[in-house]
NUGUKE-37917 format. One line per field, with one value per residue (C-alpha): residue number from 1; residue in one letter; chain; x, y, z. Coordinates in nm, 4 decimals, decimal comma. Example, Ala and Ser with C-alpha at 12.3 -4.5 7.8 and 13.67 -1.06 7.14 Angstrom:
// NUGUKE-37917
k: 1/2
r: A/S
c: A/A
c1: 1,2300/1,3670
c2: -0,4500/-0,1060
c3: 0,7800/0,7140
***
This chain:
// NUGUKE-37917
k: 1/2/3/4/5/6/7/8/9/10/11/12/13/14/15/16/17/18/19/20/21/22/23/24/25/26/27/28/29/30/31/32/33/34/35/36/37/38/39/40/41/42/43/44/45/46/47/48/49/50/51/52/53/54/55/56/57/58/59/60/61/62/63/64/65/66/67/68/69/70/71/72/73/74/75/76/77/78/79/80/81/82/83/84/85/86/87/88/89/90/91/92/93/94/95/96/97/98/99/100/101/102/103/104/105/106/107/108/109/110/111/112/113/114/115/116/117/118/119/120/121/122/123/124/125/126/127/128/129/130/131/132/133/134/135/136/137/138/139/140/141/142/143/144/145/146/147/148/149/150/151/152/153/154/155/156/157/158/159/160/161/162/163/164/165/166/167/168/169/170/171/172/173/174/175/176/177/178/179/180/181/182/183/184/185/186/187/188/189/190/191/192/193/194/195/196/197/198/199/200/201/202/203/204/205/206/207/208/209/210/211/212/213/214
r: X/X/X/X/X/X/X/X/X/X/X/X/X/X/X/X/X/X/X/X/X/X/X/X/X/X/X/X/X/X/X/X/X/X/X/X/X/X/X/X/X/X/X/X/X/X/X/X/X/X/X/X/X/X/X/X/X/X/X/X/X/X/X/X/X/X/X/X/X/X/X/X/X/X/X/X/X/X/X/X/X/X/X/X/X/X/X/X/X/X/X/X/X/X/X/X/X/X/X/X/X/X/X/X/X/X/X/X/X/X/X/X/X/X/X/X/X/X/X/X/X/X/X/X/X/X/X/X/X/X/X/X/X/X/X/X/X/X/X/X/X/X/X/X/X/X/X/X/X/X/X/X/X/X/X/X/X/X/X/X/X/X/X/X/X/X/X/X/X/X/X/X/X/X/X/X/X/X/X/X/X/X/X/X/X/X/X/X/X/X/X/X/X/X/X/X/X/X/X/X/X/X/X/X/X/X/X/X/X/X/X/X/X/X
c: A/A/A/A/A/A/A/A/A/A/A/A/A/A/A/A/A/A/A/A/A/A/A/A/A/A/A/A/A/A/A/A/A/A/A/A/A/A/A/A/A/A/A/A/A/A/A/A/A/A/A/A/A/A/A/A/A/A/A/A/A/A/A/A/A/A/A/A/A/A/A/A/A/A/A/A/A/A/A/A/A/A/A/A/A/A/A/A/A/A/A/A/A/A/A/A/A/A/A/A/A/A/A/A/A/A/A/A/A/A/A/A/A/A/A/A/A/A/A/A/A/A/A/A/A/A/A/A/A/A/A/A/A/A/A/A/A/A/A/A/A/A/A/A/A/A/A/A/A/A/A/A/A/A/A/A/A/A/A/A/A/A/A/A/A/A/A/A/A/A/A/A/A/A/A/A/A/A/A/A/A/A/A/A/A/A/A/A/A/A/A/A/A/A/A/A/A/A/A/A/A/A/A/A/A/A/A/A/A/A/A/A/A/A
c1: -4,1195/-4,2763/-4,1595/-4,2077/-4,1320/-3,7776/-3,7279/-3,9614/-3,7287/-3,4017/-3,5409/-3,6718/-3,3023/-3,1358/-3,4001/-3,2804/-2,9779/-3,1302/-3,4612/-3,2327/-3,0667/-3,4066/-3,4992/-3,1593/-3,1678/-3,0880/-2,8309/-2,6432/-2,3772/-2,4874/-2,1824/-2,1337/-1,7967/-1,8402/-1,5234/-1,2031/-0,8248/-0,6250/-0,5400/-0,8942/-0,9681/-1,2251/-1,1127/-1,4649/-1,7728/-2,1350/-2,4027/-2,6579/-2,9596/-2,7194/-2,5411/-2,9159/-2,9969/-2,6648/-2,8357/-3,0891/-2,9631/-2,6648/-2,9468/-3,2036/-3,0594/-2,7843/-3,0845/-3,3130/-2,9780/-2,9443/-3,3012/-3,3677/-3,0210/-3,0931/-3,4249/-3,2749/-2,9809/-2,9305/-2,8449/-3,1422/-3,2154/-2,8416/-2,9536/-3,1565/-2,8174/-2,6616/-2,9986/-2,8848/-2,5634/-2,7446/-2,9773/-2,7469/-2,5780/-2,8372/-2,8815/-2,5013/-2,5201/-2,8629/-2,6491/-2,3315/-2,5287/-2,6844/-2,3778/-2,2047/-2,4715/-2,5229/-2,1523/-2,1880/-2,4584/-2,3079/-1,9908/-2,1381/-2,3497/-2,0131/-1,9505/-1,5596/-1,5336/-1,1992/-1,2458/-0,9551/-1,0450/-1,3725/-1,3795/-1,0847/-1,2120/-1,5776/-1,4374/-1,2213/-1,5210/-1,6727/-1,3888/-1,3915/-1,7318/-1,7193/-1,4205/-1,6139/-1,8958/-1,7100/-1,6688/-2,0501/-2,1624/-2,2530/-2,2369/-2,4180/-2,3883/-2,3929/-2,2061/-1,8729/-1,5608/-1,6973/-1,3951/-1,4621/-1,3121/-1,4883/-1,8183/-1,7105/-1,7433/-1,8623/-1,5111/-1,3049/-1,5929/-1,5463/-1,2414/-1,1542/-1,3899/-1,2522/-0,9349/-1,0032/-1,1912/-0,9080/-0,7086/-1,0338/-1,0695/-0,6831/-0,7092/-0,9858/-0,7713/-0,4856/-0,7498/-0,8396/-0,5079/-0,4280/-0,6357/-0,3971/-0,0871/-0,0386/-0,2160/0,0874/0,1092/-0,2849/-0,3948/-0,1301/-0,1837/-0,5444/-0,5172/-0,2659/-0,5297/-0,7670/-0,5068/-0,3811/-0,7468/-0,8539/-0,5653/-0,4295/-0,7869/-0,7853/-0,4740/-0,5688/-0,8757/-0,7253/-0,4588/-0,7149/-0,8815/-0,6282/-0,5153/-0,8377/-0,8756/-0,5189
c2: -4,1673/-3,8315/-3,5109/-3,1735/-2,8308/-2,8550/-3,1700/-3,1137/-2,7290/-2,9734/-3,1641/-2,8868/-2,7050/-3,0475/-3,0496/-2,6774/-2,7947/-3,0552/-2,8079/-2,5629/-2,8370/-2,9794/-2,6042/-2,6180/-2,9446/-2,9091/-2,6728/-2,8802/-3,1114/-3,4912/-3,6098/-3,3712/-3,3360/-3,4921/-3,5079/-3,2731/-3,3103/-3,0659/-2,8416/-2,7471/-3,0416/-3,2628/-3,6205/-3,7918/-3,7648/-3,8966/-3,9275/-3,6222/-3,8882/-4,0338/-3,6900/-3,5714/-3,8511/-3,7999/-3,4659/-3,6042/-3,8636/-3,5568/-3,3369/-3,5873/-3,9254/-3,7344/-3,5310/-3,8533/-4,0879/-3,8631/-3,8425/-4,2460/-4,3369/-4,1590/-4,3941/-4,7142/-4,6926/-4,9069/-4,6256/-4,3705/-4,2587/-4,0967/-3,8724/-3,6085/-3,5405/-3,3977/-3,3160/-2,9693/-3,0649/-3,3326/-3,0593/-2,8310/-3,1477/-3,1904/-2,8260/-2,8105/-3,0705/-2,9967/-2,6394/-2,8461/-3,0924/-2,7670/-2,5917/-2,9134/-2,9255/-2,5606/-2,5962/-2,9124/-2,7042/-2,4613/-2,5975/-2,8017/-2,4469/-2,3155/-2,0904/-2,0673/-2,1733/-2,2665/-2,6234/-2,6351/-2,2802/-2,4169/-2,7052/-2,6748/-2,4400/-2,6209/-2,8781/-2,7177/-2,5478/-2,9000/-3,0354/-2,7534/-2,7412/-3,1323/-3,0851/-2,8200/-3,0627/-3,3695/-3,3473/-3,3123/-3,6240/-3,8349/-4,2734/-4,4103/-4,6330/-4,3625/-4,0930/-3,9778/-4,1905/-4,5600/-4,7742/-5,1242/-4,9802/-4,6691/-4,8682/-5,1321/-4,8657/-4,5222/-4,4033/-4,4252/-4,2847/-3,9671/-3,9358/-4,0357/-3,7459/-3,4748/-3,5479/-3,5955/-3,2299/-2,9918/-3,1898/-3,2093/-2,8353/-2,7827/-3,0331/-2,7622/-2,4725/-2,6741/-2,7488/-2,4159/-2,2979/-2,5523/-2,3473/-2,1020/-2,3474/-2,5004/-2,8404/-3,0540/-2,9394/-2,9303/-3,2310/-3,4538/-3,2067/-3,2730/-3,6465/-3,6095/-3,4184/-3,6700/-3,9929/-3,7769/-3,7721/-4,1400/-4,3041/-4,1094/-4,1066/-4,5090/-4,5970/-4,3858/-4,5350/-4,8995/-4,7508/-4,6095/-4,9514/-5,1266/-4,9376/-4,9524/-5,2537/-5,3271
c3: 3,8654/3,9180/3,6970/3,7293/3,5563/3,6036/3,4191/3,1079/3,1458/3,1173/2,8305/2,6225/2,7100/2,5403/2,2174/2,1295/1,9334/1,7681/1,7013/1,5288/1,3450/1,2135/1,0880/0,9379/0,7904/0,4272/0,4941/0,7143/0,5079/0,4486/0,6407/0,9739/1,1609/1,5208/1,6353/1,5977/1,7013/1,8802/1,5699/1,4731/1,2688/1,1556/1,1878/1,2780/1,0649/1,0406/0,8371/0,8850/0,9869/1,3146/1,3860/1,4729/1,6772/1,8759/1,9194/2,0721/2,2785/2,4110/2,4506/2,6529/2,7092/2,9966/3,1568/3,1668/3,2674/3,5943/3,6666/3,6505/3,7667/4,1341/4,1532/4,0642/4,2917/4,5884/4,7892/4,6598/5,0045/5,0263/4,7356/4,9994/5,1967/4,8509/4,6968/4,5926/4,4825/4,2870/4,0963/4,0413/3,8569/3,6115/3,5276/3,4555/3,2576/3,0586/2,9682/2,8924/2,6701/2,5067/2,4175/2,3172/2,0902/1,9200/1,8628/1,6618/1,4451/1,4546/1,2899/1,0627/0,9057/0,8078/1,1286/1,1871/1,5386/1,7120/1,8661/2,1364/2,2297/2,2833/2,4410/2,6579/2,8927/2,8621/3,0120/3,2378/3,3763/3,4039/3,6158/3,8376/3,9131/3,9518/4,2081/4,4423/4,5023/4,5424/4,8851/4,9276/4,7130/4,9307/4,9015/4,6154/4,3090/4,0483/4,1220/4,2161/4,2197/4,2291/4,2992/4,4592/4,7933/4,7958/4,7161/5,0158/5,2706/5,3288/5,5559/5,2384/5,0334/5,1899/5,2636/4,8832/4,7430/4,9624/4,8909/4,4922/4,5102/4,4675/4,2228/3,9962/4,0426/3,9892/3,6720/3,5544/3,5463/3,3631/3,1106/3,0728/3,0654/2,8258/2,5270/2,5022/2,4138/2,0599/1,9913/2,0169/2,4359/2,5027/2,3987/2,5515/2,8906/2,9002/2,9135/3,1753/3,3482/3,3169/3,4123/3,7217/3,8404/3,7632/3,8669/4,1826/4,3150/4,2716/4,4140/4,7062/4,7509/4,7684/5,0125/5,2121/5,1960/5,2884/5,6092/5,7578/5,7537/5,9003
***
C-alpha cells in the first residue's frame, strides 16, 4: 500500500487532539465526558487512559479505515471513476475526526461549550456533503448505501444513490435546523432524520430490485 504526503497530512490532522490532550494531561479530569444528551449533558464517561486512545483511534483509525478499505475491496478498480469524490471523503472526514476531537478536550478542560449547538449542525454538514456526492459514488463494497440489492447489481446501485442524494442533503438542513429547537424536539428529529434515510433508501432499493427483475 503506497502513501504519500496527503495521508501522513490526514494522520498528523487526527493526532492534533489527542497531542493537545497529552500536553494537557493532568489537567484533564480522571474520568472524561464522552457522550452528552440533548440538553447539554454528560451522561457517558471514561477513564482518562481509554478516552485518549478513543482519540487516537477517532483521529487515525477513520483516516487509515478509508485508505485500506478502497484496496481490499472487490470492486477497487471502481474507486478511479469517483477518485475525487473519494479524496475529498477522507479530508472531510480527517477535519470531522479533528474537531470531534478538540471538542472532547476541549470540554473536558472546563471550556463551556453547548453540545447540541455543536454537533447538530456538524452533522448536518456531514449529511449534506454526503448527499451531494452520492450520486457520484460509484459500485463498491465499502461505500455508499450497501443493501443486498444494491450490491446484486450496479442498475439499482445508481439509481438508489441518486435518488438517496437529496433526501441526505435535505436530512442535513433538518439537522442543522434542529440546533435551534429545545432538546426534547432535536433529538427525537435527528433520529427521524437518520431512520428516513436508512430505511426509505432500503425499501427502495428492494423495490427497485424487484421490478427489474420482473
Amino acid at each position: 500500500m503506497k502513501w504519500d504526503r496527503k495521508d501522513f497530512m490526514m494522520l498528523l490532522i487526527g493526532l492534533i487532539p489527542t497531542i493537545v490532550a497529552l500536553f494537557n494531561y493532568n489537567k484533564l479530569p480522571l474520568q472524561m465526558g464522552t457522550h452528552f444528551n440533548a440538553y447539554n449533558e454528560v451522561d457517558g464517561l471514561m477513564d482518562r487512559p481509554a478516552a485518549i486512545a478513543m482519540l487516537i483511534f477517532l483521529g487515525v483509525g477513520v483516516p487509515l479505515i478509508l485508505k485500506i478499505s478502497r484496496r481490499v475491496d472487490p470492486k477497487s478498480e471502481n474507486y478511479t471513476k469517483f477518485e475525487d469524490v473519494y479524496e475529498t471523503l477522507r479530508w472531510v472526514m480527517s477535519f470531522f475526526m479533528l474537531i470531534i476531537g478538540m471538542f472532547l478536550v476541549m470540554y473536558n478542560l472546563g471550556y463551556h461549550l453547548n453540545v447540541k449547538m455543536f454537533t447538530s449542525p456538524l452533522i448536518g454538514l456531514l449529511f449534506m456533503f454526503l448527499g451531494n456526492f452520492m450520486g457520484k459514488i460509484r459500485f463498491n463494497y465499502t461505500m455508499g448505501i450497501r443493501t443486498p440489492w444494491t450490491l446484486s447489481n450496479e442498475t439499482v446501485w445508481r439509481k438508489t444513490h441518486r435518488m438517496a442524494g437529496p433526501m441526505w442533503m435535505a436530512a442535513g438542513v433538518v439537522m442543522i435546523l434542529s440546533a435551534f429547537l429545545p432538546g426534547s424536539w432535536s433529538l427525537p428529529l435527528t433520529l427521524s432524520c437518520v431512520a428516513v434515510v436508512v430505511l426509505i433508501p432500503t425499501a427502495y432499493s428492494y423495490w427497485l430490485h424487484r421490478r427489474l427483475k420482473a
